[in-house]
VEXMAR-457865 format. One record per residue: x, y, z of N, C-alpha, C in turn; residue in three letters. Coordinates in pm, whole numbers, plus 32768, in hexadecimal, padded with zeros to 4 digits. Layout:
REM VEXMAR-457865
XYZXYZXYZala;...
***
This chain:
REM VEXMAR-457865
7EF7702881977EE570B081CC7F2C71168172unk;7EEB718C81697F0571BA81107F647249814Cunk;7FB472BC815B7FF1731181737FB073DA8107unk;7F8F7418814E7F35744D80E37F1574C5813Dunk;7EF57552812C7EF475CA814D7E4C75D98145unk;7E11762E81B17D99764681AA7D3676A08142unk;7D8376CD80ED7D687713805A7D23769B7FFCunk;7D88760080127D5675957FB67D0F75417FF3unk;7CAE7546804E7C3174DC80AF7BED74B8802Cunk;7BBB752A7FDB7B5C75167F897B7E74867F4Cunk;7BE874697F357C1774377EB77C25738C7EFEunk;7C0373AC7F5A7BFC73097FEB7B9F72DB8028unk;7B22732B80237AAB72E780867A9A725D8075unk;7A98723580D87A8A717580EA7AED7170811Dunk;7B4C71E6810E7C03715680F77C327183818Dunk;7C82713C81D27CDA714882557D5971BB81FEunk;7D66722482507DC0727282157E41728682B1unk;7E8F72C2829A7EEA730983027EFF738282F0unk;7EDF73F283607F2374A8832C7F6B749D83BFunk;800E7507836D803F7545840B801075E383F0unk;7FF775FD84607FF5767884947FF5769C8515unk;7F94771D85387FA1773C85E97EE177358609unk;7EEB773086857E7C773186C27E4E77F186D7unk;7DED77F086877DAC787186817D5B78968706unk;7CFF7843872D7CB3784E87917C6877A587B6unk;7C3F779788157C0A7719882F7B947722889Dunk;7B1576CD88A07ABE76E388DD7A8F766588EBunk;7A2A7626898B7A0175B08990795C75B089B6unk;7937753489AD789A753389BC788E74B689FEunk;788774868A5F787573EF8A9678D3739E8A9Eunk;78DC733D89FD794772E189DD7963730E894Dunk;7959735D8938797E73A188B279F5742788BDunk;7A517407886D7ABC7483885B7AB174A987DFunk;7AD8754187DC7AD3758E87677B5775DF873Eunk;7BB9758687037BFC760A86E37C1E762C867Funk;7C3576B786877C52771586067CF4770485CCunk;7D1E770A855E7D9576DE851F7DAE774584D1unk;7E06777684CE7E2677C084437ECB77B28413unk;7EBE778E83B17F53778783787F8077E782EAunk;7F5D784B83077F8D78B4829D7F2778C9823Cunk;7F08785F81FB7E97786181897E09787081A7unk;7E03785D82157D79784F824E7D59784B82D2unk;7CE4783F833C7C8B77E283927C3677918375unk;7C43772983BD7C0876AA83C77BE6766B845Cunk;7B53766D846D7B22762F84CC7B4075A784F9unk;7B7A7569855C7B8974D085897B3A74B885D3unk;7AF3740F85F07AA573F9863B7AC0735E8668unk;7AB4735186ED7B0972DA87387AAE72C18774unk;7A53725487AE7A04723287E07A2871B1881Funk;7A2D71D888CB7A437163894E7A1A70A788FEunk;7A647050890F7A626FD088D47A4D6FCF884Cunk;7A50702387DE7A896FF5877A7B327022875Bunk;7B76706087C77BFB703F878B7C3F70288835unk;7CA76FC288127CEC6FB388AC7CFB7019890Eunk;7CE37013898E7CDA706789D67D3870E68A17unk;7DD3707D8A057E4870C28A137E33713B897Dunk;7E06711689167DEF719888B37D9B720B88D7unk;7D0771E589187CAA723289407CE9725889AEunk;7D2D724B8A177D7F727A8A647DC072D68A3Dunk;7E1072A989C07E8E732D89BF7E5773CB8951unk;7DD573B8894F7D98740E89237D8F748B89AAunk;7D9F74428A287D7174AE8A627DFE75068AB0unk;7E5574C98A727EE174E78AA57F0F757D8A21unk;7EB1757589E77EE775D489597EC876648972unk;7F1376D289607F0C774A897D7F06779788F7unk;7EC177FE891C7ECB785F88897F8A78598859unk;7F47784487D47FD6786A8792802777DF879Aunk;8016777B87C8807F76EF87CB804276DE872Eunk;80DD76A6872280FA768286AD80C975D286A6unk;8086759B86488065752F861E8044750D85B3unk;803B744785C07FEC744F85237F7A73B78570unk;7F3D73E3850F7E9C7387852F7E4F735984AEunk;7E3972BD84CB7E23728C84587D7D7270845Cunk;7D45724D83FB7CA7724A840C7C77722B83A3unk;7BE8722E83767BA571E783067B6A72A782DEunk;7B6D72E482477B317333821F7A9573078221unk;7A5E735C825E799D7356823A799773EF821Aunk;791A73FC81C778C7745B8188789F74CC8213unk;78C575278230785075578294786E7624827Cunk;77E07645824B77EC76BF821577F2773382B2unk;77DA76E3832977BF77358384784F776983A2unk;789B771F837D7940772A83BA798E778B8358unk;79F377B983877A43782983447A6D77C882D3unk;7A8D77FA82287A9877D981CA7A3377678195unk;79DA773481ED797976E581B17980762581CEunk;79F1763081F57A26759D82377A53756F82A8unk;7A3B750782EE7A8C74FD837F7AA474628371unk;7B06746E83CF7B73740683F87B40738D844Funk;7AF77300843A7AE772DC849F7B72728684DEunk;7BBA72A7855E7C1D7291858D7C3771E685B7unk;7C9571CA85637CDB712F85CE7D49714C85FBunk;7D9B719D85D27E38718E86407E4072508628unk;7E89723E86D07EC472CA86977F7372CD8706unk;7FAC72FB869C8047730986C780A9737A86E9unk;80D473A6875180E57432877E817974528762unk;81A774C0870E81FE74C486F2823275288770unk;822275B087AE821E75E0880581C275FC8857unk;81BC75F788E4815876558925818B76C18954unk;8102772F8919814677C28932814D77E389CAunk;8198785289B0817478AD8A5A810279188A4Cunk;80CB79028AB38037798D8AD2804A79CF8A5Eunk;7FE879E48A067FDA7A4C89817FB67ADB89C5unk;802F7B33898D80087BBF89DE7F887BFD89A8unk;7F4C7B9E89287F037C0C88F07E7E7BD788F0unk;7E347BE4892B7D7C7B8E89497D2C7BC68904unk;7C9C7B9D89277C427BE888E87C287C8C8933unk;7C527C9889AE7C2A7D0989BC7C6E7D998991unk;7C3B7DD889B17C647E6989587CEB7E9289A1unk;7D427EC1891B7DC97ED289417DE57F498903unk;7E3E7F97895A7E60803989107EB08027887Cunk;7EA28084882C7EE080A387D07F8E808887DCunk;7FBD80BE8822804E80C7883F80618036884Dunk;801B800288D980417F7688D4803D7F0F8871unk;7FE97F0F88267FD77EC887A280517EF18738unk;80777F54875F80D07F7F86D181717F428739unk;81707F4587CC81E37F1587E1820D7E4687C7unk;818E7E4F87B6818E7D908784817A7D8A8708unk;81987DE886C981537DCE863B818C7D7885E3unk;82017D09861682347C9A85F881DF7C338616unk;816E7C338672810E7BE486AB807B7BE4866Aunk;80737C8886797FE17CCB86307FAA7CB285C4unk;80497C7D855380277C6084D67FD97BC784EBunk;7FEB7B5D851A7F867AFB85217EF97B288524unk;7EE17B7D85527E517B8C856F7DBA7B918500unk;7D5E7B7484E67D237B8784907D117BD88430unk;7CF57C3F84787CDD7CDC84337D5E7CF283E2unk;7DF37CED843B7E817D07840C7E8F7CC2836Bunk;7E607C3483A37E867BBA83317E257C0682AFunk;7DAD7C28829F7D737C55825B7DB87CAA8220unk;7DDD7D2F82647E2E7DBC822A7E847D9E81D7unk;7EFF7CFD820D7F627D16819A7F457CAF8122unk;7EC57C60813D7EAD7C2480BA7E887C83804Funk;7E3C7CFA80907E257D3E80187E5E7D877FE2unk;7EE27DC2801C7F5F7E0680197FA77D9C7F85unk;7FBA7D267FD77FF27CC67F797FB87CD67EE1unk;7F377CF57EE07EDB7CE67E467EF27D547E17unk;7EE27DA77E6E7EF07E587E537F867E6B7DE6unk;7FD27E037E1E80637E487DF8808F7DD47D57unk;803A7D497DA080977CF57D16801F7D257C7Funk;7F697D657CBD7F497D807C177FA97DFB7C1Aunk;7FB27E6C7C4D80147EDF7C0180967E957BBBunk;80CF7E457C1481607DFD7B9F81077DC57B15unk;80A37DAA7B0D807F7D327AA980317DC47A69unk;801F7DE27A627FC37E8C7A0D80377EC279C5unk;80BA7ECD79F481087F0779A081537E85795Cunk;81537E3C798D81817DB57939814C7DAD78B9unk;80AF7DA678AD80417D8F787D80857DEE7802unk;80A67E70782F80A57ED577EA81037F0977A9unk;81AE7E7577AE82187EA3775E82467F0C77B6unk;823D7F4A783982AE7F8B7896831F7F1378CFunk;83887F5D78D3840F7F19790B841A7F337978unk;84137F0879FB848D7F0C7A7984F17F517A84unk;84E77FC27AA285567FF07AED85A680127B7Dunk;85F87FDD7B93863D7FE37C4B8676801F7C76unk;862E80D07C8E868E812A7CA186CC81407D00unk;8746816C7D44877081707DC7873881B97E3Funk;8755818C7EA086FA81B07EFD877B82117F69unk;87E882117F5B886482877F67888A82F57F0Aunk;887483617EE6883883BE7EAB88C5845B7EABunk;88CC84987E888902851A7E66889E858A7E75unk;885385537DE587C785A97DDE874385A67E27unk;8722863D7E2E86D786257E7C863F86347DF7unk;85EA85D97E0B856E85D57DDE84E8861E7E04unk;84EA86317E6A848986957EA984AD87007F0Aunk;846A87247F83848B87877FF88513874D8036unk;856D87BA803A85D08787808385C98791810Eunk;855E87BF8133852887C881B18536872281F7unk;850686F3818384B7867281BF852E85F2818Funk;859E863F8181862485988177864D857A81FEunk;867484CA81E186AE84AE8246875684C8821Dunk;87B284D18268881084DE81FF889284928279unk;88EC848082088964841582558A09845F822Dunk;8A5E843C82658AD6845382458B0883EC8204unk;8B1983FF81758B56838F81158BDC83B680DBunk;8BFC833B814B8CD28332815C8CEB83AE812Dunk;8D5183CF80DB8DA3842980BC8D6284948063unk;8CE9848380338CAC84AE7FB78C3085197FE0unk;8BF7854080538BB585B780A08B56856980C9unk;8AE185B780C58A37859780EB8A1A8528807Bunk;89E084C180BF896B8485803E88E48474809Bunk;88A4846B806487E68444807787C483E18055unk;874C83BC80B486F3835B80AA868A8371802Aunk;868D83317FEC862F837D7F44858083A37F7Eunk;857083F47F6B84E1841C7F5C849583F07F02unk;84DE83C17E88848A83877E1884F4836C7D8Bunk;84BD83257D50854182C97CF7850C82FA7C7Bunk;84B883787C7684AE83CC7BF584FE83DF7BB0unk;8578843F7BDF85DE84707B758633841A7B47unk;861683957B8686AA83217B3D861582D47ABBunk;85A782BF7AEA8543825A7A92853582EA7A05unk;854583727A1A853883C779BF85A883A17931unk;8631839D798F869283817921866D830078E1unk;8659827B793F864C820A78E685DD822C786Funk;854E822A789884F3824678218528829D7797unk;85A482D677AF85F0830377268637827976DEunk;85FF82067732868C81B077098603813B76DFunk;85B681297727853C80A27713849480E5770Cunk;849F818676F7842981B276EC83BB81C7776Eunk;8366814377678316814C77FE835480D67854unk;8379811B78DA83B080CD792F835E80F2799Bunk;839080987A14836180A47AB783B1807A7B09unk;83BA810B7BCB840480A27C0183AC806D7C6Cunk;83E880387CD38369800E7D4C83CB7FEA7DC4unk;83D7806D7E22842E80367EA7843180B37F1Bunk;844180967F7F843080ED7FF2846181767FCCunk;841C81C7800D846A82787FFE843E82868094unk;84A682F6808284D183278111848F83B6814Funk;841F840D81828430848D817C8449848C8226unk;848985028246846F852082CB842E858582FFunk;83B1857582EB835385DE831E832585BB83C7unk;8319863D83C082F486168492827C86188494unk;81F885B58437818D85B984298149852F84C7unk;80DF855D84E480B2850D8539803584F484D5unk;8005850984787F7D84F184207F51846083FAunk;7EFD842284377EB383A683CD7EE8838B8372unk;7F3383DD83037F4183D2827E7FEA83BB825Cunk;804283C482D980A883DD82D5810F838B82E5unk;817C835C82C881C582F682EE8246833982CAunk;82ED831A83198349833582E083B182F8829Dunk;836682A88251838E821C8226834081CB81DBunk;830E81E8815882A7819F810F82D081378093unk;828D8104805582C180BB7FF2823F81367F79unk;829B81157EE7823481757E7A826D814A7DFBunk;823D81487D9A820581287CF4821E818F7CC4unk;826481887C6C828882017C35827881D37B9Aunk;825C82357B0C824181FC7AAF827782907A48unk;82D0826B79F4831382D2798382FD82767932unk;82F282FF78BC82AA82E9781382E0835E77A3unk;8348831E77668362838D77258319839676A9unk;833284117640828C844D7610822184237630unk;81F3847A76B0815D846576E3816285067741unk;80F18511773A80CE85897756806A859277E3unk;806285EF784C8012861278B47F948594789Aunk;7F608592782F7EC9858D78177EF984CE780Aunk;7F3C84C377C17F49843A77917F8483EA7819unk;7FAB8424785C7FE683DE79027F7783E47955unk;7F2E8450793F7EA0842179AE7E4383BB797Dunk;7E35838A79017E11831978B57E63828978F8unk;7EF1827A78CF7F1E8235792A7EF7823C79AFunk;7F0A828679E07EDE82837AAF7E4E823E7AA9unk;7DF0828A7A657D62825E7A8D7D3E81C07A76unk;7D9B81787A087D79810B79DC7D9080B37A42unk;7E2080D27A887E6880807AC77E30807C7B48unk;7DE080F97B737DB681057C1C7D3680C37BFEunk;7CCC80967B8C7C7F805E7B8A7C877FCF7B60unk;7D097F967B437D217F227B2B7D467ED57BAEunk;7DAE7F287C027DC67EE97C9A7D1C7EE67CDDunk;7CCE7F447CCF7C497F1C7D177C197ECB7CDDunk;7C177E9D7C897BC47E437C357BE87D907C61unk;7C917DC07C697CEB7D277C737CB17D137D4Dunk;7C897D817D8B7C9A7D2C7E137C177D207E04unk;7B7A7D677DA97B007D577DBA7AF87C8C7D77unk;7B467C807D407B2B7BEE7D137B7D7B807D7Eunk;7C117BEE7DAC7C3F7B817DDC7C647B587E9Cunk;7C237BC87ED37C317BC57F507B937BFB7F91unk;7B107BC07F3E7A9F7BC67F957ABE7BB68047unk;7AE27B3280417AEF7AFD80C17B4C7B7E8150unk;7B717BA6810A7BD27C0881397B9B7C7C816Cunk;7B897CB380DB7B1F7D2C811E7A7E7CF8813Eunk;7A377CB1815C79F47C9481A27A0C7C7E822Eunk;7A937C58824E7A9F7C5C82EF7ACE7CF38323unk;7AE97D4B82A47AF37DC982DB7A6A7E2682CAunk;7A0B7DF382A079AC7E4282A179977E9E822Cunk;79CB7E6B81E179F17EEC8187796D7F07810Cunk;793F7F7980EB78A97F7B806778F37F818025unk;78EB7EE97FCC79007EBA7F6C78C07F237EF3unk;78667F527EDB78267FBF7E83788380207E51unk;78C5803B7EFA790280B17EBB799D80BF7E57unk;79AF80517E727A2880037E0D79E37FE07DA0unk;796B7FAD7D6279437F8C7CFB79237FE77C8Bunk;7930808A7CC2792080F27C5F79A081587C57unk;7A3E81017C747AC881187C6E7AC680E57BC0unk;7A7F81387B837A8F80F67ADB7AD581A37AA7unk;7B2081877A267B53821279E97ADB824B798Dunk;7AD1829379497B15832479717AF983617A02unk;7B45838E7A3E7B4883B27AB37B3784717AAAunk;7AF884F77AF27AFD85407AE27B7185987B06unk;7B6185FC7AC37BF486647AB67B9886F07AD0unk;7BE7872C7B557BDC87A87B6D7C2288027B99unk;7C4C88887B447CCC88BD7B2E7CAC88FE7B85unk;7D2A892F7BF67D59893C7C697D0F89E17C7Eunk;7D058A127BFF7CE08A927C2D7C3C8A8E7C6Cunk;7BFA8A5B7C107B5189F77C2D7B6889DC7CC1unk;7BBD89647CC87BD389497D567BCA89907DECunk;7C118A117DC37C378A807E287B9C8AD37E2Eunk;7B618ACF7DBD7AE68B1E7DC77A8A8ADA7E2Eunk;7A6A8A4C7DFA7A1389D77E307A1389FD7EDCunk;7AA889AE7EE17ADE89DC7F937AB48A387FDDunk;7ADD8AA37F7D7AB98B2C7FE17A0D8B417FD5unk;79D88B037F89793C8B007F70790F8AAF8001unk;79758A648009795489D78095797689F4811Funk;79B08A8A80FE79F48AB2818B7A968AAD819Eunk;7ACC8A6281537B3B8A5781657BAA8AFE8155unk;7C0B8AFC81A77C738B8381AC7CA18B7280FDunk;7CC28B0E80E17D3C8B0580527D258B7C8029unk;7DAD8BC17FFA7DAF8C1B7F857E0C8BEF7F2Funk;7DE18C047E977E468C127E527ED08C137E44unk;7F088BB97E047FA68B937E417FE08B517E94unk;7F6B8B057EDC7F7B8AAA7F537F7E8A097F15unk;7FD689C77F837FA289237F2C7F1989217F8Aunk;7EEE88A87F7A7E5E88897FC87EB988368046unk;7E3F8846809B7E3587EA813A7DFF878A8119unk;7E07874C819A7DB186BE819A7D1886E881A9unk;7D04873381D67C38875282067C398786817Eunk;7C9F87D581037C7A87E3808F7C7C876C8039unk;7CA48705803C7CB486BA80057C2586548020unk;7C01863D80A77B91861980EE7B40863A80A9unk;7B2186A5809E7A9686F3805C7A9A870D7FABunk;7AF587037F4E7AE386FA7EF17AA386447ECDunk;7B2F85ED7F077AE685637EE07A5685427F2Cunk;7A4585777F5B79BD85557FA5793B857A7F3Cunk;796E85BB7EF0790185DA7E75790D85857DF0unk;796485137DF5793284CA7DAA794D84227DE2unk;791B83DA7D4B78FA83577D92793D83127D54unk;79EE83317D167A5C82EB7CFE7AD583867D0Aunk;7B2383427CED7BE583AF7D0E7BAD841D7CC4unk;7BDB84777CD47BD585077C8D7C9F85157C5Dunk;7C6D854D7BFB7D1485B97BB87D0386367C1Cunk;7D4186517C4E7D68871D7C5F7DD887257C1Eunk;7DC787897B907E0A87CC7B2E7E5D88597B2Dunk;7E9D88657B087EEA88E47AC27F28893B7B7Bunk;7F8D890C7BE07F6A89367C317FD989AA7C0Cunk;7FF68A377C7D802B8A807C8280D08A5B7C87unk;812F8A8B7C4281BF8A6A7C2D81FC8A577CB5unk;81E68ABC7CF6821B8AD97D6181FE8A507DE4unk;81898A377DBC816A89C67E2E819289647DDDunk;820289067D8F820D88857D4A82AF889F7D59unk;82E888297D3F836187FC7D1B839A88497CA8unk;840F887C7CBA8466889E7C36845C886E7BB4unk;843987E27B78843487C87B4683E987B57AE2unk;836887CE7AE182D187F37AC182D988617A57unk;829987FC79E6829588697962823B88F07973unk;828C8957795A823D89CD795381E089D178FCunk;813489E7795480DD89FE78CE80998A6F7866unk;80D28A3D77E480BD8A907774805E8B0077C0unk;7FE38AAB77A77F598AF677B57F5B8B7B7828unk;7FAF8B4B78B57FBB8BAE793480328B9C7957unk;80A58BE17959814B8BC27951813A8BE17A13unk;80CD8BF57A3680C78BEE7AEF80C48B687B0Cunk;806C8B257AA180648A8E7AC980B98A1F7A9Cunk;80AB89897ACE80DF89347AAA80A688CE7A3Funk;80D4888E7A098075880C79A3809B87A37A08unk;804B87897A78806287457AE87FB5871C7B17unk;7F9786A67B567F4886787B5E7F1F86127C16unk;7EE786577C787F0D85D27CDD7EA585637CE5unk;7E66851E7D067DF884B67CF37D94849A7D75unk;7D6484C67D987D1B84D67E587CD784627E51unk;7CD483E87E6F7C8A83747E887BEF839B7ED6unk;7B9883557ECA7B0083887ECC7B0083587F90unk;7A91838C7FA07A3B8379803F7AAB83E5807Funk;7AEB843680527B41848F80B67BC0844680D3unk;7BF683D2806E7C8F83C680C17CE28437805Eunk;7CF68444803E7D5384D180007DB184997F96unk;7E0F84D67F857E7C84BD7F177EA584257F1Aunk;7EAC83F77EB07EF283727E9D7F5683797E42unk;7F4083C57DD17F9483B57D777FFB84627D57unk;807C84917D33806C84FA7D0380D184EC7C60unk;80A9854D7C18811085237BA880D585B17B4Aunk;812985B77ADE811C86127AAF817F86057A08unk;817C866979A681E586647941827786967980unk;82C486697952835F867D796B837F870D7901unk;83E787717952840C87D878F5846087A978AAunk;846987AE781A84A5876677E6853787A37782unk;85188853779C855088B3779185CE88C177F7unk;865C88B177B886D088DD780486C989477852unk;86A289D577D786B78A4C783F86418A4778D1unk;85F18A2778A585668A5C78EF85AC8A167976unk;85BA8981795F85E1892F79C9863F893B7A33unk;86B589A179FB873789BF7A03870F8A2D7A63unk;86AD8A8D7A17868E8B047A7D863F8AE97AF7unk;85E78A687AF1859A8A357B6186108A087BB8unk;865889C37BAD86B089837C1D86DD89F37C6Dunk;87328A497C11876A8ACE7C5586F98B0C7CABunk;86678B4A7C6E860D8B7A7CB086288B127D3Aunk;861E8AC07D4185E38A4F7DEC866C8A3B7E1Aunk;86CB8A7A7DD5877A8AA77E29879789DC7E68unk;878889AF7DF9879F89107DD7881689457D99unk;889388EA7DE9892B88A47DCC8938886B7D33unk;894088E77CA2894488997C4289A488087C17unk;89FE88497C558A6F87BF7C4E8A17874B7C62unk;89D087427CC589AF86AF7CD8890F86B27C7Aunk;891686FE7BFC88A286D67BAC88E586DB7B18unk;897186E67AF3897686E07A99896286687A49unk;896485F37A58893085667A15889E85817A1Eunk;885885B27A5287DB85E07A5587BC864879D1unk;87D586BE79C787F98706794B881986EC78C8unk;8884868578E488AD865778628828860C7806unk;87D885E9786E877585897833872885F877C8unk;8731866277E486DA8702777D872F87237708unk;87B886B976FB882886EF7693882786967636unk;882585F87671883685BD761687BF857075E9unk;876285A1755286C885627553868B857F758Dunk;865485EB75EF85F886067657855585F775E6unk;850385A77649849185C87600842F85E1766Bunk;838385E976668319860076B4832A855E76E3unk;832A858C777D830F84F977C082B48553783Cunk;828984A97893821E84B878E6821D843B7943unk;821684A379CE822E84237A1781D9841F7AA0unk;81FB83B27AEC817483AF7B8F81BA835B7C17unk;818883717C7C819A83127CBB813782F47D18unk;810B828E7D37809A827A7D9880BD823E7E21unk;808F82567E9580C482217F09806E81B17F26unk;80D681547F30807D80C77F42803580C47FCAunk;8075810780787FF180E280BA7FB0814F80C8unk;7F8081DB80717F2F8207806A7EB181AD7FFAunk;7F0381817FB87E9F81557F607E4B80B17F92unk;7E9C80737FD27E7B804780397DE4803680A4unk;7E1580AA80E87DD580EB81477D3F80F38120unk;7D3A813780AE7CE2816E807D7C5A80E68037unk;7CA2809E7FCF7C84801C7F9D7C557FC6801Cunk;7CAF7FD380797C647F6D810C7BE27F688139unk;7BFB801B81177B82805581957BB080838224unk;7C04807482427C70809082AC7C77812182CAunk;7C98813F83677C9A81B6839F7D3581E48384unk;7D86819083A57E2681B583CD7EA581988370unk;7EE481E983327F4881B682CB7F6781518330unk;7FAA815183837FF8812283DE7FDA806983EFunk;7F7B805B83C37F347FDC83DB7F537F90832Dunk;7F517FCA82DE7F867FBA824F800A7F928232unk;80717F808261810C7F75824581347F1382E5unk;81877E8A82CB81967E5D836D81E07E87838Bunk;821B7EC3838482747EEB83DD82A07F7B83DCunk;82127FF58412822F8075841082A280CB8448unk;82DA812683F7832D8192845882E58217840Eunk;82D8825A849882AF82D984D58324831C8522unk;82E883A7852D835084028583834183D085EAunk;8300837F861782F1836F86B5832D82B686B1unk;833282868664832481D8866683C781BA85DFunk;8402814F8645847D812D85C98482808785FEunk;84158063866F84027FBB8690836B7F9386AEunk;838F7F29866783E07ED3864F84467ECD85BEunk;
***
């Protein structure tokens, strides 16, 4: 007998194998039992049929509840009707636990409630699907910059500086030493390294605290971040586009099975190829207001703006050159319109909106110096920041992408919230 995970059946038909896992679902017909198995890697159909295995076995088939833990041994056969293409014919099966009543059935369950089990929820099909592709989503982006000679970087996630809206920090009393923050983004520490290893990346939770209730929103995400020193606006959206069409590419080969149980048109992932289009923000504002939209000039975009630009094409769009005033301090002033930025955000197609934002770094002391002051930012806690414009400063360029927007979007999925296991929201901090 052999010991072996339902990923490797293929590699056994004929042979008596053993898998542990849990009982997914189970169903009977006469003298025939059916049950469903899944042990992480897969489902696999079992089939037990009255006098070919001892009876005390066919018996304790009917003692098994969703979710008991077991393992069950059987002969692999060929059968394309069954989930992954193989099923189990059963001689012993051995119960490691029997569960209690599964709170979670087939019938329809509220939102809230699902998110209060969502230690439970994650078994579920659909769930199991989301984070396999999460899983692919995240190890091709590590392997794209691998690929590509970027370094790792692990920036801290306890902070001084603030990186974006200070609106939106969480912030703590650190011992003797004042305020510190939850990082919004591990930009300004991956900025200094790329002076030290060129193109680097980091990849780890940021914190904002927005009192958003939106689809799109979480206060607590994980994100990719990617610095390049000499590289320019133009040469970083080259990077972005390659890389957001390489993660579609890595789950279109490697999680069919996946998004097929989510339903997802495969099509529309198959034309996630680069060059991707670029349309400068001023275009943008015209388009909008052509579409009905309020935007004026000087505004960032909404989500129904964001909706309605990607909805006009049939991969990510650039929105270019946006207004100073709506971007981060940090954002190279551009030559061409000293109103605008050399800043770039990336709107993922079918209407999910922003995935990516990034832009050139000012790379200018004074300019930078006068931006902090302008946004009445605590220079003290940016001078290691500054220094980076004194000593060697050159044109760099950098991004970060939010992994369950990008996610979300790649799924086919309605809800960030369903993208990351274990969400926090303004309203949710459990499980």
């Amino acid at each position: 007998m052999i010991d072996t995970t339902i990923n490797y059946l293929k590699d056994y038909v004929g042979q008596e194998v053993r898998l542990s896992g849990w009982l997914y679902n189970k169903r009977s017909s006469g003298k025939i039992r059916f049950l469903l198995v899944r042990d992480g890697t897969g489902l696999v159909q079992c089939i037990m049929a009255k006098g070919e295995v001892p009876d005390a076995t066919f018996e304790l088939s009917d003692s098994l509840t969703q979710e008991s833990s077991l393992k069950v041994t059987g002969t692999v056969r060929v059968e394309p009707r069954s989930p992954g293409g193989f099923e189990l014919g059963l001689t012993n099966i051995e119960i490691v636990q029997i569960a209690e009543p599964y709170p979670i059935t087939k019938k329809e369950h509220g939102v809230d409630f699902l998110h209060d089990l969502r230690h439970l929820w994650l078994r579920s099909s659909r769930q199991y699907a989301i984070m396999k592709i999460r899983n692919e989503v995240i190890w091709a982006i590590r392997e794209f910059f691998y690929n590509r000679g970027f370094v790792l970087i692990d920036s801290p996630i306890l902070t001084a500086a603030i990186g974006e809206e200070s609106s939106s920090l969480f912030e703590t009393e650190y011992f003797k030493m004042g305020k510190a923050y939850l990082a919004q983004t591990g930009q300004l520490y991956i900025e200094a390294a790329c002076m030290s290893l060129r193109n680097v990346f980091c990849f780890g939770p940021t914190f904002r605290a927005e009192k958003s209730l939106t689809r799109r929103h979480l206060t607590e995400f994980w994100m990719v971040e990617g610095e390049m020193a000499y590289c320019d606006a133009e040469g970083s959206m080259k990077i972005q586009e390659e890389m957001v069409s390489y993660a579609a590419q890595a789950i279109l080969k490697k999680c069919r099975p996946e998004l097929e149980k989510l339903e997802r048109d495969i099509t529309k992932l198959e034309t996630i190829l680069p060059p991707f289009p670029r349309v400068d923000y001023g275009d943008a504002v015209k388009i909008l207001q052509e579409h009905g939209s309020s935007i004026t000039w000087g505004t960032d975009l909404g989500a129904e703006d964001e909706t309605i630009l990607s909805n006009m094409h049939d991969r990510p769009v650039f929105i270019t050159n946006y207004p100073k005033r709506a971007k981060a301090f940090y954002m190279k002033e551009n030559p061409a319109n000293t109103e605008t930025v050399l800043c770039a955000d990336l709107l993922a197609s079918e209407g999910y909106g922003e995935i990516i934002g990034g832009s050139q770094r000012e790379d200018n002391y004074d300019k930078l110096l006068a931006r902090i002051r302008e946004e009445k930012l605590p220079e003290a806690a940016y001078g290691w920041y500054l220094d980076l414009r004194k000593y060697g400063s050159v044109p760099h360029s950098g991004f970060g992408l939010g992994i369950e927007r990008t996610v979300t979007w790649l799924a086919g999925i309605h809800h960030i919230r369903e993208a990351i296991p274990f969400p926090r929201m303004i309203t949710r901090l459990y499980p």
